[in-house]
N, C-alpha and C positions, 0 to 999 in steps of 0.2 A: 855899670849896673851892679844892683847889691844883689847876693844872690840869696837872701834867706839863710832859719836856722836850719841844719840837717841835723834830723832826729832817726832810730832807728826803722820807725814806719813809713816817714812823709817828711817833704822836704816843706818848712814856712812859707812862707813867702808876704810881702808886704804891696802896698801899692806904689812904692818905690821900683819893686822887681816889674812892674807891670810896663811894654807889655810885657808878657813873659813865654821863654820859648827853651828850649829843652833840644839840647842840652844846652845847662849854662857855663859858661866862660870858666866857672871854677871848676868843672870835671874834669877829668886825670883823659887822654884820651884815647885811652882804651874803652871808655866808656862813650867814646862819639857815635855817633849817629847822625841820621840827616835832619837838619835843624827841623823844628815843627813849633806851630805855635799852641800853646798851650791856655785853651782856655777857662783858667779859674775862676776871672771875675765874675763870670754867669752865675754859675752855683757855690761858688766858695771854694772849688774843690774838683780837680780834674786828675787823670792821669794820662803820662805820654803813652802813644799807642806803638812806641819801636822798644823804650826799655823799661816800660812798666814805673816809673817813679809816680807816688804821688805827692801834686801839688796843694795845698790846706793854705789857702789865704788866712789870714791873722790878719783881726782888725775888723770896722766896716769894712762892705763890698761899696766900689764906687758905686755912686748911682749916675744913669747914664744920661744925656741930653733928652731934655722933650721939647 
């Protein structure tokens, strides 16, 4: 899993990172917490509710099955 660009407000993320769940694989792990999933693709833009990061899709949001 690719984990996006980290900028100093929000972390990218693409539809590659998707799903996506916080913490990701490349956090140091002092920064772990209990994994959670993390939903961006609804609005483009979510944050995790244990350490505050937010996630900012870049790109279309997928569109989802009808």
């Amino acid at each position: 899993m690719q984990t996006g660009h980290i900028t100093l407000s929000h972390v990218e993320v693409t539809a590659d990172d998707l799903p996506l769940f916080c913490p990701t694989p490349d956090m140091s792990l002092w920064q772990a917490h209990p994994r959670v999933f993390i939903p961006v693709d609804k609005t483009g833009e979510a944050r995790c509710p244990y350490c505050s990061t937010l996630y900012k899709f870049k790109g279309d949001l997928p569109q989802g099955q009808h």
